[in-house]
C-alpha positions in Angstrom: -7.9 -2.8 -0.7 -7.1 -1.3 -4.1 -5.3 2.0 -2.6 -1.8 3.0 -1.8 -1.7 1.6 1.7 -4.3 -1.2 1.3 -2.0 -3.0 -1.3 0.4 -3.4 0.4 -1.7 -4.4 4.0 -2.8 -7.4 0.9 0.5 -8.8 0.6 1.5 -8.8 3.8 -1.5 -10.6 4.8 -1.6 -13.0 2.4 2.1 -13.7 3.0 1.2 -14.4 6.7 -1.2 -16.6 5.3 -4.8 -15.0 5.9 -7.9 -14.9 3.7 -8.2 -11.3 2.8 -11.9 -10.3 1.4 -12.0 -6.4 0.9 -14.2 -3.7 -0.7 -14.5 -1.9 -3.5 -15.4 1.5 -5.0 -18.9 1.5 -6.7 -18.6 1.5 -10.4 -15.3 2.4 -10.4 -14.5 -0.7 -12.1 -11.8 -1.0 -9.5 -9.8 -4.9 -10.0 -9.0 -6.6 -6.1 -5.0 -7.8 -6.0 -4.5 -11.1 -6.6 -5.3 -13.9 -4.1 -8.1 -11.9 -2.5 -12.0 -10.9 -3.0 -13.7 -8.4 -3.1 -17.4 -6.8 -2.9 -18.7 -3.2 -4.2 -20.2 -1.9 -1.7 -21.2 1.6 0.0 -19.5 2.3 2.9 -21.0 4.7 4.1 -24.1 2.8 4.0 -24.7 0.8 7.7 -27.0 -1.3 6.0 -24.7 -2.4 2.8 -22.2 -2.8 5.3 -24.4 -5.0 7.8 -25.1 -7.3 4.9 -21.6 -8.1 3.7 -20.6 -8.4 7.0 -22.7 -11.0 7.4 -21.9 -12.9 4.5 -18.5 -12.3 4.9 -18.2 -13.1 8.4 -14.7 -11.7 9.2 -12.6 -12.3 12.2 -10.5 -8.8 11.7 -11.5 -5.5 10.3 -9.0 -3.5 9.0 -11.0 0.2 8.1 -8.5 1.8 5.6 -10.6 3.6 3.2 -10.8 7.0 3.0 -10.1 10.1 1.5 -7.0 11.4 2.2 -5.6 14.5 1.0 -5.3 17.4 3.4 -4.4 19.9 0.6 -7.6 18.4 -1.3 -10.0 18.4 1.9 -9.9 22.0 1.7 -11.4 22.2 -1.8 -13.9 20.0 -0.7 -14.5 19.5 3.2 -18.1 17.9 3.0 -16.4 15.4 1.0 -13.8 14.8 2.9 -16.3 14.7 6.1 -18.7 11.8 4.4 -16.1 9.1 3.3 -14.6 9.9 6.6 -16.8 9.9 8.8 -20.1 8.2 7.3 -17.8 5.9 6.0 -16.4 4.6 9.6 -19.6 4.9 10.6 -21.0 2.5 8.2 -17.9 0.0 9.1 -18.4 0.2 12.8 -22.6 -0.4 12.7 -22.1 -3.3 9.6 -19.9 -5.1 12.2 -22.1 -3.9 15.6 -25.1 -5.8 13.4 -23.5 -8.6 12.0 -19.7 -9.7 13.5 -19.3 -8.3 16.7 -17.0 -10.4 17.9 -14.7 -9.0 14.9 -11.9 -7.2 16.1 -11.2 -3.9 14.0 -7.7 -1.8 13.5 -8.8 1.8 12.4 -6.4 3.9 10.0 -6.2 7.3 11.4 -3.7 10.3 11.1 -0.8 12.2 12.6 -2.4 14.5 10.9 -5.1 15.2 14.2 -2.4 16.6 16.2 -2.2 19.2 13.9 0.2 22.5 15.7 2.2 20.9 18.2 5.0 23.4 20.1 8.3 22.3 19.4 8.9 22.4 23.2 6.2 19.6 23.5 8.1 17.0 21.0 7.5 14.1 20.6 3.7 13.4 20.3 2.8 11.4 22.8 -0.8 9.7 23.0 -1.4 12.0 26.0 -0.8 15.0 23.6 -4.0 16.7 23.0 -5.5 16.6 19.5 -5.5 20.1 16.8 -6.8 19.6 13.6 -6.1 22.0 11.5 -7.8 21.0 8.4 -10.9 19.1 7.1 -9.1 16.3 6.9 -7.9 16.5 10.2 -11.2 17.1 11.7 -12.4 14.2 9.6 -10.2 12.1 11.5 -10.2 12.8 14.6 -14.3 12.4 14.6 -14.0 9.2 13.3 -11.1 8.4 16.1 -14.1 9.6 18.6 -16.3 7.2 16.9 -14.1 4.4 17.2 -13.7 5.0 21.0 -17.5 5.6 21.2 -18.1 2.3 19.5 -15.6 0.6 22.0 -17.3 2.2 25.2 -20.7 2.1 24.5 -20.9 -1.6 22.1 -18.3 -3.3 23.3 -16.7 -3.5 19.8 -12.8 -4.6 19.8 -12.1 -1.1 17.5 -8.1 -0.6 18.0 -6.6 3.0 16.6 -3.5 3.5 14.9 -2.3 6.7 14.0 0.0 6.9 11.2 2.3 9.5 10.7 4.0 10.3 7.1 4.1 7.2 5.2 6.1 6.8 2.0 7.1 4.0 -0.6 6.4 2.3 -3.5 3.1 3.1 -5.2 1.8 6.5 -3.4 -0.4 8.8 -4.8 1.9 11.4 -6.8 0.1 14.4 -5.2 2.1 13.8 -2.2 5.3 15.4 -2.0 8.0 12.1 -2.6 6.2 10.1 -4.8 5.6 13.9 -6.5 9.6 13.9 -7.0 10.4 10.4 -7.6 7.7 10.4 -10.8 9.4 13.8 -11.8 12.8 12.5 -11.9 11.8 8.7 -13.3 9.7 10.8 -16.0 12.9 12.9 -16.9 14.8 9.7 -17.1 12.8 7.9 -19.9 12.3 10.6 -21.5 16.3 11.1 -21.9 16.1 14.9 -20.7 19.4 16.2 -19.8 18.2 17.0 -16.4 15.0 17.1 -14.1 14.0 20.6 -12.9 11.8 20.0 -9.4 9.8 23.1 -8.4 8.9 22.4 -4.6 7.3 24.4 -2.0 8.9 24.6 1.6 11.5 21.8 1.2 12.6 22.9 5.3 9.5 21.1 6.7 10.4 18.5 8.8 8.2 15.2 9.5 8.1 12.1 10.9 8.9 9.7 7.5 8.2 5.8 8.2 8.1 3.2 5.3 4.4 2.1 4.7 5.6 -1.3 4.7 6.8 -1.0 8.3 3.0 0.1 9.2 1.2 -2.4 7.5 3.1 -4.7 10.2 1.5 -2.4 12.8 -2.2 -2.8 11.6 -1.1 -6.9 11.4 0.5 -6.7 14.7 -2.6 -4.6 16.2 -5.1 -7.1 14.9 -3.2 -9.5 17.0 -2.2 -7.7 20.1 -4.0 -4.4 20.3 -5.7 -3.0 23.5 -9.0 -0.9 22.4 -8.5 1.0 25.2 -4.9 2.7 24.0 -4.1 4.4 21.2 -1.0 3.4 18.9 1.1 5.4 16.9 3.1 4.6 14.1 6.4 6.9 14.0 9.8 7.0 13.9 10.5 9.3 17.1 12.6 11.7 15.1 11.7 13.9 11.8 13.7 14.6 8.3 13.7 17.6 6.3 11.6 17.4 3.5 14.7 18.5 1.9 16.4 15.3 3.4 14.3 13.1 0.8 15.0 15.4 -2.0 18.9 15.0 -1.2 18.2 11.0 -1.0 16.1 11.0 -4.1 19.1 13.6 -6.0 21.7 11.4 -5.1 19.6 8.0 -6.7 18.9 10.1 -9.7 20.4 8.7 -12.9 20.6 12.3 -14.4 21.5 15.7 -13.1 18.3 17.7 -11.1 17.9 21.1 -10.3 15.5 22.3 -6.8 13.8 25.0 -7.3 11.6 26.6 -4.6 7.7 27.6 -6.0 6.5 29.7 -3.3 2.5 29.1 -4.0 3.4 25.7 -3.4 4.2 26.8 0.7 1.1 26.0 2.9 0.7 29.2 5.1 1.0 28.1 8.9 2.2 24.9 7.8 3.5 23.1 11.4 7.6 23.5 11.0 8.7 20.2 12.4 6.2 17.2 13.7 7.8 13.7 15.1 6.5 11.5 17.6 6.9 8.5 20.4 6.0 5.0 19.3 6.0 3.5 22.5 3.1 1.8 22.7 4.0 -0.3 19.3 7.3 -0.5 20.9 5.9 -2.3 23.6 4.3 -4.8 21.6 7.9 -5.6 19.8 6.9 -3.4 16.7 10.1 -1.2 15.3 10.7 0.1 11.9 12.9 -2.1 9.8 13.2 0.2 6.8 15.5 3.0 6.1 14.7 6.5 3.9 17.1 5.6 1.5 15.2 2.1 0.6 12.0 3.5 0.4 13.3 6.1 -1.8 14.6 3.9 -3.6 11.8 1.7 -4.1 9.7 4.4 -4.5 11.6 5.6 -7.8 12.0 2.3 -8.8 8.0 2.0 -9.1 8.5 5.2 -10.6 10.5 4.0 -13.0 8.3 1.0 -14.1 5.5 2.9 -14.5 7.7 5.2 -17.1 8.5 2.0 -19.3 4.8 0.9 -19.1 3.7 4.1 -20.4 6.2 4.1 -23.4 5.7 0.4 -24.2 
């Protein structure tokens, strides 16, 4: 509840009116938003999670935590593999034991697709899965474990799978928050310009505003069929140097691209977009443009630079 996404799942919750109770890193001295509790606790323990089920007694599940950096998977895949998948498997037994009548919305990734041909555009959910990292593989196993849990307990587990989310308060090792705390760092710090070193800035992917998918895990909770699976797109892809363009021309001071080759992911998929029909056919569309989450994105930025100096 304390992560990139799961802040902002918080507010929109709350705003719809709903008791939110989340978890918590272990010792990690981690601090739950405002308006909400929220329980250390091991997720990857079925037993810790059997208990706070019970005494929490949810109606909804939303399983959001995890780790979730494909470039960092590699450095660490058995890492990646126990949050990931120990860690849903934790979430689905606490609520097999203790509130299955819960219904659960699982967070999984565009990522599974992994190498799609370009004559195949757009992912559908027919499309078959290729993970091509430890993250990936991470994912999909705990997608299997979802569907497993669905078949074989009963257990209301719906799947979403997000494609590139962006917006205001993302991890900076991802490529736009990356350039919008370059540029708001130049800013306050009054250089005369911000120099960006990217990697393949040609890249295209499917960009949606994580705000507009916290609306699909709401709407999911609501209306989703455990026996389909969602995705969350936009049904067409930018450039990665389409954000960089956005970003440049929101820039209060002159920045210079340049391309840093060990910063290019060999094999990297070129372009990746896909259909959101099924969300379409519950009434979900995106609301938010690029240039707003941009936007909001720097701002963050922005504040976080002024914190820093005061």
């Amino acid at each position: 509840m304390t992560g990139f996404v799961g802040r902002h799942l918080v507010a929109h919750l709350i705003g719809e009116g709903h008791e939110v109770v989340g978890t918590l890193l272990p010792g990690a001295g981690e601090v739950p938003p405002s308006g909400t509790t929220g329980h250390e606790v091991d997720i990857t323990d079925p037993d810790a999670m059997a208990a706070l089920m019970g005494t929490v007694a949810p109606d909804a599940v939303v399983h959001l935590a995890a780790a979730a950096s494909v470039g960092q998977s590699f450095d660490d895949p058995a890492g990646t593999w126990h949050v990931n998948v120990e860690g849903t498997r934790g979430v689905l037994e606490g609520i097999r034991r203790a509130a299955p009548a819960a219904r659960m919305v699982m967070a999984l990734s565009g990522e599974e697709y992994g190498r799609v041909p370009l004559e195949q555009l757009p992912v559908t959910d027919d499309t078959p899965l290729n993970p091509m990292s430890p993250y990936a593989e991470s994912k999909v196993a705990a997608d299997r474990l979802c569907e497993q849990y669905h078949r074989e307990h009963g257990l209301a587990v719906v799947r979403l799978r997000a494609f590139n989310q962006l917006g205001p308060g993302q991890d900076p090792r991802f490529v736009l928050p990356s350039i919008c705390k370059q540029i708001a760092d130049a800013e306050m710090e009054g250089d005369g310009v911000c120099r960006l070193e990217l990697g393949n800035i040609g890249t295209r992917r499917d960009f949606l505003d994580v705000r507009d998918v916290v609306r699909a895990y709401a709407l999911l909770l609501e209306k989703g069929d455990p026996s389909r699976v969602y995705l969350a797109a936009t049904g067409r892809s930018h450039a990665i140097s389409d954000l960089v363009d956005i970003a440049v021309s929101q820039a209060r001071i002159p920045v210079q691209v340049t391309s840093d080759p060990s910063r290019v992911r060999e094999g990297e998929q070129p372009d990746l977009y896909a259909s959101p029909r099924a969300l379409e056919e519950l009434g979900w569309a995106p609301r938010i443009p690029l240039e707003q989450s941009i936007g909001d994105a720097l701002d963050y930025w922005r504040d976080r630079a002024h914190m820093e100096v005061d």
